[in-house]
C-alpha positions as CSV (number, residue, x, y, z in Angstrom):
1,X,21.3,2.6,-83.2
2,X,21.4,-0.7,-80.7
3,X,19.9,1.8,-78.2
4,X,16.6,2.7,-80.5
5,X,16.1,-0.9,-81.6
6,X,15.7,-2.0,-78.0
7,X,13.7,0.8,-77.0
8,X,11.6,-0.5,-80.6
9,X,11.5,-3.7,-79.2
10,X,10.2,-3.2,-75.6
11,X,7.3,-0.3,-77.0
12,X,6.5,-3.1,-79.3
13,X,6.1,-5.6,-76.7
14,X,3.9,-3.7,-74.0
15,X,1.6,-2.7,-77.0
16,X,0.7,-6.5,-77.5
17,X,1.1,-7.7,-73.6
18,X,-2.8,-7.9,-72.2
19,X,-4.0,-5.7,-69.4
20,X,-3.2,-9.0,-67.5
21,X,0.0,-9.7,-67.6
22,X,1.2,-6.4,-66.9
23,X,-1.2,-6.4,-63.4
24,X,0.2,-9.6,-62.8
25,X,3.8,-8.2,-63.8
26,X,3.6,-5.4,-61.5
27,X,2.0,-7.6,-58.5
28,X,5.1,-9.6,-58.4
29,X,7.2,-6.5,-57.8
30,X,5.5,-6.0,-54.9
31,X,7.6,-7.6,-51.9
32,X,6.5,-10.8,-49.7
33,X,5.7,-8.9,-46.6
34,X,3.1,-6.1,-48.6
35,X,1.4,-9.5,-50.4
36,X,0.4,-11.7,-47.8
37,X,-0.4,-7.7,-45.7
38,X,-3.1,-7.3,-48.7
39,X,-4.3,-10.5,-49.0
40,X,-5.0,-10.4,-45.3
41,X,-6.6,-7.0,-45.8
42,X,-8.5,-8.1,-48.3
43,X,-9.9,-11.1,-46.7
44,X,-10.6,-8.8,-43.9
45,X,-13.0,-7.0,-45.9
46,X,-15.4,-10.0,-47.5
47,X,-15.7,-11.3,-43.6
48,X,-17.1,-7.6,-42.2
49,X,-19.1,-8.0,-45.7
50,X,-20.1,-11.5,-44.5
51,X,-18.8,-13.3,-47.3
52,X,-17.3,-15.7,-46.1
53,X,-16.0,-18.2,-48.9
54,X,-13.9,-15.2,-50.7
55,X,-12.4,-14.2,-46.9
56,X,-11.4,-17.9,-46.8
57,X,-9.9,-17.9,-50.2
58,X,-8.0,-14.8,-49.3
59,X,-6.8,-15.8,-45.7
60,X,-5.3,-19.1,-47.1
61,X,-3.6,-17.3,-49.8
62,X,-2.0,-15.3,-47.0
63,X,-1.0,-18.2,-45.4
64,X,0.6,-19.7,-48.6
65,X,2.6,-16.5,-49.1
66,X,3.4,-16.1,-45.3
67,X,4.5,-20.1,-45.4
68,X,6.7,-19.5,-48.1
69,X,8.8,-16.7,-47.5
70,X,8.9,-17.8,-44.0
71,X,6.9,-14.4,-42.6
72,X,6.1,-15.7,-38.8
73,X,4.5,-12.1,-37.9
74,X,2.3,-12.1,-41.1
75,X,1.3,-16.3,-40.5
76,X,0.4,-15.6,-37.7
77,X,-2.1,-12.6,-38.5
78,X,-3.0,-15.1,-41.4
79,X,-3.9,-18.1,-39.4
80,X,-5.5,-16.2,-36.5
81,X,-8.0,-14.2,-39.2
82,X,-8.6,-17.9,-40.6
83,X,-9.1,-18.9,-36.8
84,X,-12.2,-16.4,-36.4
85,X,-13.3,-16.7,-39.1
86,X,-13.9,-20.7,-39.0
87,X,-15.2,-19.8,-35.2
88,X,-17.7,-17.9,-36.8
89,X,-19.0,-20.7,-39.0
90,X,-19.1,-23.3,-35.9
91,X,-16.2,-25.2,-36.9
92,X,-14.5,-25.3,-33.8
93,X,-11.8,-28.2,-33.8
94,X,-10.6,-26.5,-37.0
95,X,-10.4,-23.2,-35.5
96,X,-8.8,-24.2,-32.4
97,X,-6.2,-26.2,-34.6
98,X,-5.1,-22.8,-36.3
99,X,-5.6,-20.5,-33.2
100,X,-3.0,-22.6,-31.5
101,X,-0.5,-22.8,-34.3
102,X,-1.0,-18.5,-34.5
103,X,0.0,-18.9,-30.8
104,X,3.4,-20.0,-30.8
105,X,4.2,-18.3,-33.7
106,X,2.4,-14.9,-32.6
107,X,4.4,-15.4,-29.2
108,X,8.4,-15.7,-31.0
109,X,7.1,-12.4,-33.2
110,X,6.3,-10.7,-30.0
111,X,3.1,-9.6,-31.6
112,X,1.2,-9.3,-27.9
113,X,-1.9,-7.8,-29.2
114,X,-2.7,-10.3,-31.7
115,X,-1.5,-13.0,-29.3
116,X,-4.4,-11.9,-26.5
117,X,-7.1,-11.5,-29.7
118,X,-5.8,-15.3,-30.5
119,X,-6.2,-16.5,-27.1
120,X,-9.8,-14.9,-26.5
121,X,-10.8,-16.7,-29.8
122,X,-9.7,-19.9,-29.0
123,X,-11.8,-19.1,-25.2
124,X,-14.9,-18.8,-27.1
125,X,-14.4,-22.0,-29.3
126,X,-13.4,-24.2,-26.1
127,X,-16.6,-22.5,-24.4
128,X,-18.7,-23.3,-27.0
129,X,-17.4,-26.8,-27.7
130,X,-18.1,-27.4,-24.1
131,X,-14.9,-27.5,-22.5
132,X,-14.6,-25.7,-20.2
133,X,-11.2,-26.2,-18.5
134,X,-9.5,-25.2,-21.5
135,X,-11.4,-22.5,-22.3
136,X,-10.3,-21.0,-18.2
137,X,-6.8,-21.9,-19.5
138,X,-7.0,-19.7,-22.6
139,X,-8.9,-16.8,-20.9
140,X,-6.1,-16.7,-17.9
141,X,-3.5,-16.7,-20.7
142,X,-5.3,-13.6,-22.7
143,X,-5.2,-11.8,-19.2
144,X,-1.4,-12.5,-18.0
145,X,-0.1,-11.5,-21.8
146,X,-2.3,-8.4,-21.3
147,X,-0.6,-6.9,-18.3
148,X,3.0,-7.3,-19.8
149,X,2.0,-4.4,-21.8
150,X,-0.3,-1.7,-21.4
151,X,-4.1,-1.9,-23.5
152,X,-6.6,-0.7,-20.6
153,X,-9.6,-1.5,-23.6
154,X,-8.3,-4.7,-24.3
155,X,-7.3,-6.3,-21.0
156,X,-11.3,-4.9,-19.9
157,X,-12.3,-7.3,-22.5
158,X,-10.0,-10.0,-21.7
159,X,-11.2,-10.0,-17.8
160,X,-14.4,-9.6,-18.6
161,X,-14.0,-13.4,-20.3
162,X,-12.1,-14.6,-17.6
163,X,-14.7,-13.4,-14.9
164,X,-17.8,-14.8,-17.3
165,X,-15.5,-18.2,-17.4
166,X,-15.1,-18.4,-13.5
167,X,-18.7,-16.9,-13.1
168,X,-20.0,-20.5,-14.2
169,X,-17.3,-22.3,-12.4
170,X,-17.0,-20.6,-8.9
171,X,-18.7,-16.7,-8.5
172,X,-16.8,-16.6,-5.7
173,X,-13.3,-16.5,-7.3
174,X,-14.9,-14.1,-10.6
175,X,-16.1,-11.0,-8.4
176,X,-12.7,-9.6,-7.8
177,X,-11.9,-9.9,-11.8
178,X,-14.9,-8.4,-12.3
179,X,-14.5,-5.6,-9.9
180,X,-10.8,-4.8,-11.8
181,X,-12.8,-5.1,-14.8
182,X,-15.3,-2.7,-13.6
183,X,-12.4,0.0,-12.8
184,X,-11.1,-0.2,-16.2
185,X,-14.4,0.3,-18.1
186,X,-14.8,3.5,-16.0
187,X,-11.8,4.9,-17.5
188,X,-13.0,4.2,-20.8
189,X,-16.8,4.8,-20.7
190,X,-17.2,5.7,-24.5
191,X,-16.4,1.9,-25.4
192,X,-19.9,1.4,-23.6
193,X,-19.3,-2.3,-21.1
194,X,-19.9,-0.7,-18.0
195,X,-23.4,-1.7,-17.6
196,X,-22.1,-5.5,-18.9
197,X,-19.6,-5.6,-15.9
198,X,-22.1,-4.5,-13.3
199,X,-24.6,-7.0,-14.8
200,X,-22.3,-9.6,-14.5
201,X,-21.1,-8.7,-10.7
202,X,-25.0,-8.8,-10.3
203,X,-25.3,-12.4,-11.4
204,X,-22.2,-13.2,-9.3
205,X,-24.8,-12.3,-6.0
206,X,-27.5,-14.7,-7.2
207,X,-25.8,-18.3,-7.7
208,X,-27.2,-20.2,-5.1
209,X,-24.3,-22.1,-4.8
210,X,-21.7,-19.4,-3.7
211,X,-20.8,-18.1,-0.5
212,X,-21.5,-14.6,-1.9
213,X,-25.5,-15.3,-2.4
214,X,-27.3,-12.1,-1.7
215,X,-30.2,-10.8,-3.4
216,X,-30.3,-7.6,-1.9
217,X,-26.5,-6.5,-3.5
218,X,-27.2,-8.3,-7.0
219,X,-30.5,-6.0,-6.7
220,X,-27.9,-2.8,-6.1
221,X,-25.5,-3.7,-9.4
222,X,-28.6,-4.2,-11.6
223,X,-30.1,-0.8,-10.5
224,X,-26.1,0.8,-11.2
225,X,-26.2,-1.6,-14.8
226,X,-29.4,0.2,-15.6
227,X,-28.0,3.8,-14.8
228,X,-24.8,2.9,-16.8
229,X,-26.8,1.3,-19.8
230,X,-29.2,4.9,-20.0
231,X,-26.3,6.8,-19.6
232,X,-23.7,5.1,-21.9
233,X,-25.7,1.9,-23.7
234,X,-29.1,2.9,-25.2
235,X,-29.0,-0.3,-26.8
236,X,-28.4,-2.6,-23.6
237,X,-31.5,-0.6,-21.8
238,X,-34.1,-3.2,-22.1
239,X,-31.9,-6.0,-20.8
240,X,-30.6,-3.8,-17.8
241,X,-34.7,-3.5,-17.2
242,X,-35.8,-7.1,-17.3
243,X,-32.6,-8.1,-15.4
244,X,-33.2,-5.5,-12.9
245,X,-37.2,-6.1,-13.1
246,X,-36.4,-9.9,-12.1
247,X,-34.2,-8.6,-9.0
248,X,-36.9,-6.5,-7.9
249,X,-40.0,-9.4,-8.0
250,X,-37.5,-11.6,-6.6
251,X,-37.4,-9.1,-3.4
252,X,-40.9,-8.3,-3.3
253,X,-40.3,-4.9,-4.5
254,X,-43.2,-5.4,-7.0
255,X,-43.9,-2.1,-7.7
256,X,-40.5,-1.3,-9.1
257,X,-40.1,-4.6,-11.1
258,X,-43.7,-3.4,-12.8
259,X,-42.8,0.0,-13.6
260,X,-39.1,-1.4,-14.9
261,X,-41.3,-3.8,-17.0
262,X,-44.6,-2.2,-18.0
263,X,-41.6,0.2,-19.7
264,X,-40.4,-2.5,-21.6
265,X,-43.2,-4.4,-22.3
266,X,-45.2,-1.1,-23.8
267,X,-41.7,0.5,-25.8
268,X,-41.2,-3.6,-27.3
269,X,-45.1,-3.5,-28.2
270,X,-45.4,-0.4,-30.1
271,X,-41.8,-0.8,-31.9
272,X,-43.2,-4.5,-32.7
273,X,-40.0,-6.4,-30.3
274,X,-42.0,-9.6,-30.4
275,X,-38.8,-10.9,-28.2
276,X,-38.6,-8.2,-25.9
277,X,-42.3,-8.2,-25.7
278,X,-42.5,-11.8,-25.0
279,X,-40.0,-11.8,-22.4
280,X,-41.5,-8.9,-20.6
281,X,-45.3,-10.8,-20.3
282,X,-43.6,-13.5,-19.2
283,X,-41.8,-11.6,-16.2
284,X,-44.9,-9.8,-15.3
285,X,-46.5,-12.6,-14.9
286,X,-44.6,-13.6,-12.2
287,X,-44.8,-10.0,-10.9
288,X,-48.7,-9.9,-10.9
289,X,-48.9,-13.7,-9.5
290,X,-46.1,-12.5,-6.3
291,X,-48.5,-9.6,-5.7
292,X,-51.3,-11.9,-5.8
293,X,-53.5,-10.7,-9.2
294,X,-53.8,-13.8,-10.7
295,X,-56.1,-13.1,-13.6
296,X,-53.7,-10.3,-14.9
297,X,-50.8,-13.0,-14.3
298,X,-52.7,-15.3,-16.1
299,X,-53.7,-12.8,-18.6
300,X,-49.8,-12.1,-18.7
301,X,-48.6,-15.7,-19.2
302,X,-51.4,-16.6,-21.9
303,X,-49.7,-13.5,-24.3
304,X,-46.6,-14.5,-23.2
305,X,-47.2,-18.1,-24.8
306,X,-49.2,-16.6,-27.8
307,X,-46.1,-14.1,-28.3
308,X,-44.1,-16.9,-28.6
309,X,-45.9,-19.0,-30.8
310,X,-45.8,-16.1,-33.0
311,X,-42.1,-15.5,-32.8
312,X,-41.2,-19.1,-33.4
313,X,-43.9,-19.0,-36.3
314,X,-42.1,-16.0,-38.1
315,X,-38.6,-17.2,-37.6
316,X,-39.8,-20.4,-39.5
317,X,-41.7,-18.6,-41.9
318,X,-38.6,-16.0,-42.4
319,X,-36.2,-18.6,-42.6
320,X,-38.2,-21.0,-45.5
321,X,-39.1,-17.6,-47.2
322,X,-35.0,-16.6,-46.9
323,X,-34.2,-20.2,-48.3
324,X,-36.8,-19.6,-51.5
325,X,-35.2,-16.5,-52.0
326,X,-32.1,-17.3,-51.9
327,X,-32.6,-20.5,-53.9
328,X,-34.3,-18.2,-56.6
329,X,-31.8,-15.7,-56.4
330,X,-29.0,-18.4,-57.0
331,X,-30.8,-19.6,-59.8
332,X,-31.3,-16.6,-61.5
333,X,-27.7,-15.5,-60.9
334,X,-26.4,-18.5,-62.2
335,X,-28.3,-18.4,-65.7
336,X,-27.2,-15.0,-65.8
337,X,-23.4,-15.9,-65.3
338,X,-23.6,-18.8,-68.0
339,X,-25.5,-16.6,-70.5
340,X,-22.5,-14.3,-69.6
341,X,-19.8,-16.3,-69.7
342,X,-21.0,-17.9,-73.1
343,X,-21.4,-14.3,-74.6
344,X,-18.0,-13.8,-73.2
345,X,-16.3,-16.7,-74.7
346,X,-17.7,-16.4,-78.0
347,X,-16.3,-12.5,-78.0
348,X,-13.1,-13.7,-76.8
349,X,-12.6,-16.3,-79.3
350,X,-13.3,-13.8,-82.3
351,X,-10.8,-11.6,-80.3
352,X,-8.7,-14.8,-80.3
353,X,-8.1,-15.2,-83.8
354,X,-7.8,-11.7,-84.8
355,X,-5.1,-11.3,-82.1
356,X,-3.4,-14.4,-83.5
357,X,-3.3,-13.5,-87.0
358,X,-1.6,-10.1,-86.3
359,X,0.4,-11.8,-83.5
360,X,2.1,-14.2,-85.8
361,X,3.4,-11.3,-87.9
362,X,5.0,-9.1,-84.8
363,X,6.1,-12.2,-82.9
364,X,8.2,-13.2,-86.3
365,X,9.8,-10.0,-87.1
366,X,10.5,-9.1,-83.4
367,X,11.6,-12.6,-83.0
368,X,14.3,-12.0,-85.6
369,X,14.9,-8.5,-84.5
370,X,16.0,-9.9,-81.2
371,X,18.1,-13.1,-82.4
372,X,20.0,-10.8,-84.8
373,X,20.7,-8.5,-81.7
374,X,21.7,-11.3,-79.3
375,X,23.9,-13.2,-81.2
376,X,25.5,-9.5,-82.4
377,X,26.0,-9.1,-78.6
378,X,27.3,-12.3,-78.3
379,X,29.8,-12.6,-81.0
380,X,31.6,-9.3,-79.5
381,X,31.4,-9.9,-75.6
382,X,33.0,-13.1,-76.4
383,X,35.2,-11.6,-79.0
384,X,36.3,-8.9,-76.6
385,X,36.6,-11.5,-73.5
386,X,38.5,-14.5,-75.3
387,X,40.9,-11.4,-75.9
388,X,41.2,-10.2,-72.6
389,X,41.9,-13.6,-71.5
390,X,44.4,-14.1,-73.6
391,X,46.2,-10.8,-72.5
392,X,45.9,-11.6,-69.3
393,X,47.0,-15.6,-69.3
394,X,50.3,-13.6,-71.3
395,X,50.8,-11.4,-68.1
396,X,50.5,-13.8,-65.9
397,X,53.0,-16.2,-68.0
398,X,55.1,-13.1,-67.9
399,X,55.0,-12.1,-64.3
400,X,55.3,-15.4,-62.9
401,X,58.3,-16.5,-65.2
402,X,59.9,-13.0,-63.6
403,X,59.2,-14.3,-60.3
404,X,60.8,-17.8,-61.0
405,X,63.8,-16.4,-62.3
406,X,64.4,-13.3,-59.9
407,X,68.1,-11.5,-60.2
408,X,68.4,-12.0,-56.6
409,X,68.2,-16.2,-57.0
410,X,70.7,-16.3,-60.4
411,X,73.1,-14.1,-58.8
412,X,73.3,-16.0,-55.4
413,X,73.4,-19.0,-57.3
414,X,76.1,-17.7,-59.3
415,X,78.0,-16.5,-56.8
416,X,77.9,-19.9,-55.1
417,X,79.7,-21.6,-58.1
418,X,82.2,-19.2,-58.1
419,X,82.7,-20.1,-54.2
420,X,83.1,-23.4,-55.1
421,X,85.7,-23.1,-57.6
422,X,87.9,-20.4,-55.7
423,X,87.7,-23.2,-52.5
424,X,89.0,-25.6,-55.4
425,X,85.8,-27.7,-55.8
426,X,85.2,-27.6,-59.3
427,X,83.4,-31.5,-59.4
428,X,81.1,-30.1,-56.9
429,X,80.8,-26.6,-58.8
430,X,80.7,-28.5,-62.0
431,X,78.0,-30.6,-61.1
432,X,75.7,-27.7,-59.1
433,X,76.3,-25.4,-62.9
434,X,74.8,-28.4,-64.0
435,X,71.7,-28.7,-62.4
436,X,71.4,-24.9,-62.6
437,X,71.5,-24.5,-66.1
438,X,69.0,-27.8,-66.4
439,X,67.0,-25.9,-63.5
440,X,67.0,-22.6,-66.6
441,X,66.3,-24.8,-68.7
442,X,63.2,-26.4,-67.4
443,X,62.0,-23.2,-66.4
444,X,61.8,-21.7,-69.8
445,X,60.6,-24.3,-71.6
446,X,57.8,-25.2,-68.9
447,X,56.6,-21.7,-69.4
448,X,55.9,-21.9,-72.3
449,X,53.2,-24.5,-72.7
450,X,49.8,-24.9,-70.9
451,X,50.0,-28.3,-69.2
452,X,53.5,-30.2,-68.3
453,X,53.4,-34.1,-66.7
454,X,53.5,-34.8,-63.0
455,X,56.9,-36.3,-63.9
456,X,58.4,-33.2,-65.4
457,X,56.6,-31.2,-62.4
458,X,58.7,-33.4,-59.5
459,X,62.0,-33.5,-61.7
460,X,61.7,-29.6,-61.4
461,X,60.7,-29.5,-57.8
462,X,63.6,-31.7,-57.2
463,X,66.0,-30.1,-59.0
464,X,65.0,-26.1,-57.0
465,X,65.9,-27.4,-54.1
466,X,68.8,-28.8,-54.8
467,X,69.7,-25.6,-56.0
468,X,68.7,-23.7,-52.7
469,X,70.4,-26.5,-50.5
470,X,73.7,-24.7,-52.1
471,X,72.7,-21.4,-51.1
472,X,72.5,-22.3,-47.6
473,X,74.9,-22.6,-45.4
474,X,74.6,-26.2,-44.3
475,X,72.2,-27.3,-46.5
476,X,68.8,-29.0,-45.9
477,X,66.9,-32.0,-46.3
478,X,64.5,-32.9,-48.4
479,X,61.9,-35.5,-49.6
480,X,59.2,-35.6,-52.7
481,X,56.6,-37.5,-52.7
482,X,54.3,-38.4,-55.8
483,X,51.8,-40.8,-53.2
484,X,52.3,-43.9,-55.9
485,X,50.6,-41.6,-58.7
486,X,51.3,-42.6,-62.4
487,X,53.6,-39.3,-63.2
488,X,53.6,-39.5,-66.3
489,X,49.9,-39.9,-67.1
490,X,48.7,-36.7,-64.8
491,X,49.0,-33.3,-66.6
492,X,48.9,-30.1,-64.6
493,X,49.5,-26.2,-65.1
494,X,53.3,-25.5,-65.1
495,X,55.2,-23.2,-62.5
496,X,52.5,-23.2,-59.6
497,X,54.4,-24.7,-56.8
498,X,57.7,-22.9,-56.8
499,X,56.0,-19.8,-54.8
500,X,55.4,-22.3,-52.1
501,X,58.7,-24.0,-52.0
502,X,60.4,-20.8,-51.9
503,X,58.7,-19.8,-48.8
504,X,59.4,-23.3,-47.1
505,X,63.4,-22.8,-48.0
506,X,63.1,-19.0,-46.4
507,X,61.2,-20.2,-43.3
508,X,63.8,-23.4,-42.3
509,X,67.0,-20.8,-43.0
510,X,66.9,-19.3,-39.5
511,X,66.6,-23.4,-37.9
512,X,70.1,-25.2,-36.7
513,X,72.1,-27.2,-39.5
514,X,70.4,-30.0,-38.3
515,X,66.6,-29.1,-37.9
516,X,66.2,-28.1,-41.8
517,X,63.5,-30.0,-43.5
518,X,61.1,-29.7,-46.3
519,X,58.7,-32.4,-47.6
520,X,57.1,-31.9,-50.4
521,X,54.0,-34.4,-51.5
522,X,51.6,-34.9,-54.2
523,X,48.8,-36.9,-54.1
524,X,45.1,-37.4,-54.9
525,X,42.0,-36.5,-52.6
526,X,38.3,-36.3,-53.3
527,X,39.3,-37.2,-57.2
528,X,41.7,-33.8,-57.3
529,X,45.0,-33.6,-57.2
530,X,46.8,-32.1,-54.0
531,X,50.0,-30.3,-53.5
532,X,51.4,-30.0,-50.1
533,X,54.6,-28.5,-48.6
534,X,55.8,-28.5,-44.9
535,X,58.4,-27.4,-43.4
536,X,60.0,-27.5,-39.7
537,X,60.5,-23.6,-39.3
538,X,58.0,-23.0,-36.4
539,X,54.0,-22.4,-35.9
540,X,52.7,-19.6,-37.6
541,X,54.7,-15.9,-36.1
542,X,51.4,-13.1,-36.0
543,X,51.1,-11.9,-39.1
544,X,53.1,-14.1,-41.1
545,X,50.0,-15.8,-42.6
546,X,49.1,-12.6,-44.6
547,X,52.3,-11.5,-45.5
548,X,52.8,-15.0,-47.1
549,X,49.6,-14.5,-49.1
550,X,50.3,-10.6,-50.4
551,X,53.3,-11.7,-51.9
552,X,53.7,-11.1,-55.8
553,X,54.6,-14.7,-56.6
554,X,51.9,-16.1,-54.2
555,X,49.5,-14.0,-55.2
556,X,49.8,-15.3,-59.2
557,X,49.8,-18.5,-58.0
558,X,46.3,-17.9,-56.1
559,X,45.2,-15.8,-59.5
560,X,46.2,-18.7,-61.4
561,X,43.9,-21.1,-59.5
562,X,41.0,-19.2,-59.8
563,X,38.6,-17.8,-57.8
564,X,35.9,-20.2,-57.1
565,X,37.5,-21.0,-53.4
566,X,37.6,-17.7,-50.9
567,X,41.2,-18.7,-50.4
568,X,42.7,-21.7,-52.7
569,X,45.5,-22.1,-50.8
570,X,45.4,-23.5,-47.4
571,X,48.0,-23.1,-44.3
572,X,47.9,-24.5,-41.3
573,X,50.2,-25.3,-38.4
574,X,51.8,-29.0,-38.4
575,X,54.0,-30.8,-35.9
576,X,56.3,-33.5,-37.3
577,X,57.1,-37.2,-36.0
578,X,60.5,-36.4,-34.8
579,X,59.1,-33.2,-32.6
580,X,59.8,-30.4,-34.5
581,X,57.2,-28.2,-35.4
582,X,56.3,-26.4,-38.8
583,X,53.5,-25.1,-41.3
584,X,52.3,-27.1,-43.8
585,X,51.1,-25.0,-47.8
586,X,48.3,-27.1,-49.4
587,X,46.3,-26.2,-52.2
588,X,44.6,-28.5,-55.1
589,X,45.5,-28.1,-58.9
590,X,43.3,-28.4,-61.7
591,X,44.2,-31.5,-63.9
592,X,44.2,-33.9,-67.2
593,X,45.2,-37.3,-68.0
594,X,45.7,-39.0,-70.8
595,X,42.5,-40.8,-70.8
């Protein structure tokens, strides 16, 4: 019956939950790591889709899941995506403040790949801030990470920077990372940068300012570019041309830097390049004027100009015509959204109160449903626990009275009086019944309440070893502290240090007469009441330790004191004023006082 009415309730409940709360529900199952991997991937997606503001949004949620669960892998990822992205947009000092953070975090997650992608990024926002040092710093970095593991696409790439960074700084010291470069693209030729390395080794031959100035081999890697870009990089073509046009005029080879041009020049013109097209008239210009036809130079450089008016025309006109559309677009999007979102809120509001109304009813009963379960549930687990407590505070009442009162310790006692009286003692044996029976008797009828005073407590303690001292041949000494405490005012659990004392008296039985002690002490520390016990029978033996604790009457002690400590009693080695050396038992006791 309990079993249907919950399965009532929960149907009940999903019927009225909205689509919402259950998607919401079921996106909190998932785990941190899968979260901040789908907000990542989903920020991913609006920046190849060029939306930028959502991939932001998304990004900094990752970093908001990432920062708190503590995910340095998936922070990383976060703040290097968020990194690009804000490099994208121009905002460099931002971008260079996350790429740097991604950095050291990337680096302790061993996430290499990332770590070279971070480092490459934060190269081209130093380059294009216009520092250059750093930017060398960052691209040496991408390139030493890279060859700790093994990315033949990747470290291309990263020496590729490198060698554009030192191109601009010293050619000399960027041909030879170039030339590596070079040999990696070969081995990869379908990821199409071959032509991009030997255009850049070309450029390396014709700084001016570089030992390594020569025309004539820059001329030889823009003819090898230009085979490279027809044979792997269609799209690159034109540029290999006019690069390798430019060599040519530059050596007098006119005839070759026209053909190379005249080709682009006539495919830019009929696919309507203006760019290309412009940038072909001008270099044949200077082809026509080297070879000494100055009207068809002249010719060249006036639609060279006019090409460029026109191109700087259309841009202007392209970009006011993409602001007016966009600006109408915009405006028409955002009536559309308010007319929505009005239509929207008035439906939802009907919805509302017709939800509400039938609401109220379910909510109520169900409501009801579920007290009248609870407090059913209640009333017996409480029922059924206050009774097993109170079986199980009998047992241990029980048990630990056995333990206190063991045959063994009334028959040696016993047969110690009896000693006495045969060796015709009987004021010694009188007095030693005495204190036994009063020892019974305190026993019994501590056992039998909850709480006894601190005063009762010692005058028991007290009176147990007095008792043991006759068992012992020789006898022992012992003191009791109560640490100035008002005994009578401090109330504590009854029969929870004999276990203790017991074990003191067995370990000081194997000492000489004279080297017998056991100090017993009571105080207060930290506002709780402390009971300790040493005794001079020697440091812990191996072993001894946990034998002391599996014992029965130790063990019901511990029991009794609860479970909130690993191990409520302590024990710990002790050495004494007067040399001797010992353990000391110490464990705190719950407590009342009269106040």
């Amino acid at each position: 019956m309990k079993r249907l009415v919950a399965v009532c309730f929960i149907i009940v409940l999903l019927a009225f939950l909205p689509p919402e709360a259950v998607a919401q529900r079921n996106s909190r199952k998932a785990s941190p790591e899968k979260m901040a991997d789908s907000l990542n991937r989903l920020g991913l997606k609006y920046y190849n889709n060029d939306n930028e503001q959502k991939a932001e949004t998304n990004y900094l949620k990752a970093i908001a899941v990432a920062r708190k669960y503590n995910l340095k892998k998936e922070l990383g990822l976060s703040l290097y995506n968020l990194s690009r992205l804000y490099s994208d947009t121009e905002d460099y000092l931002t971008a260079i403040a996350l790429g740097e953070e991604s950095v050291g975090i990337l680096q302790k997650a061993g996430d290499k790949e990332t770590v070279v992608n971070c480092l490459l990024n934060l190269e081209r926002c130093y380059r294009r801030h216009g520092i250059i040092v750093r930017a060398m710093t960052y691209a040496d970095s991408a390139v030493k990470t890279m060859r700790t593991f093994k990315n033949d696409k990747l470290l291309e790439v990263a020496l590729w920077r490198q060698g554009q960074i030192y191109r601009k700084w010293n050619a000399e010291l960027a041909i030879p990372i170039f030339k590596e470069a070079l040999a990696l693209a070969k081995k990869i030729p379908e990821y199409e940068n071959i032509d991009n390395m030997l255009g850049s080794l070309a450029h390396c031959h014709t700084d001016p300012y570089t030992g390594r100035y020569d025309p004539k081999m820059a001329e030889y890697y823009h003819k090898l570019a230009l085979d490279a870009a027809l044979k792997y990089d269609r799209k690159d073509v034109n540029t290999c041309r006019i690069d390798y046009g430019k060599i040519c005029t530059m050596n007098e080879k006119y005839e070759e830097a026209e053909y190379q041009l005249k080709l682009v020049y006539d495919e830019a013109s009929a696919n309507k390049i203006i760019d290309d097209q412009s940038v072909a008239a001008f270099c044949l210009s200077e082809v026509y004027f080297g070879m000494g036809d100055f009207p068809t130079a002249y010719r060249y450089l006036t639609e060279h100009q006019s090409l460029e008016d026109r191109f700087n025309a259309g841009e202007k006109k392209g970009m006011a015509e993409k602001m007016a559309f966009n600006f109408k677009t915009k405006r028409i999007e955002t009536q559309n959204k308010l007319l929505k979102k009005e239509r929207e809120l008035q439906r939802a509001k009907l919805d509302q109160e017709s939800f509400r109304k039938s609401v109220k009813v379910w909510v109520s009963v169900i409501t009801a449903l579920f007290l009248a379960l609870v407090t059913l549930f209640l009333y017996r687990f409480l029922k059924k626990k206050n009774l097993l407590l109170s079986k199980r505070s009998n047992t241990l009442r029980q048990q630990l009275l056995l333990t206190q009162m063991s045959p063994h310790f009334i028959t040696s006692s016993i047969d110690s009086i009896q000693k006495l009286i045969r060796e015709d003692k009987p004021d010694v044996a009188a007095t030693y019944l005495s204190k036994f029976a009063r020892l019974t008797r305190q026993i019994l009828e501590n056992s039998a309440g909850d709480y006894i005073s601190l005063e009762e407590e010692i005058a028991m303690v007290t009176n147990y070893l007095t008792v043991q001292q006759l068992l012992h041949q020789g006898g022992f000494s012992f003191t009791v502290d109560d640490d100035g405490l008002d005994a009578e005012a401090v109330y504590l659990p009854p029969m929870l240090t004999q276990p203790l004392l017991a074990n003191a008296v067995k370990r000081i039985a194997h000492n000489p007469p004279g080297e017998r002690h056991v100090a017993v002490r009571f105080g207060m520390k930290n506002r709780k009441l402390r009971f300790e016990v040493g005794d001079t029978g020697g440091p812990l033996k191996p072993g001894e330790q946990r034998s002391i604790f599996e014992a029965q009457d130790v063990r019901i002690t511990m029991e009794r004191l609860g479970t909130q400590n690993s191990m409520p009693v302590m024990i710990s080695n002790v050495a004494f004023r007067n040399g001797m050396t010992g353990i000391k038992a110490a464990f705190e006791i719950p407590y009342i006082t009269d106040d």
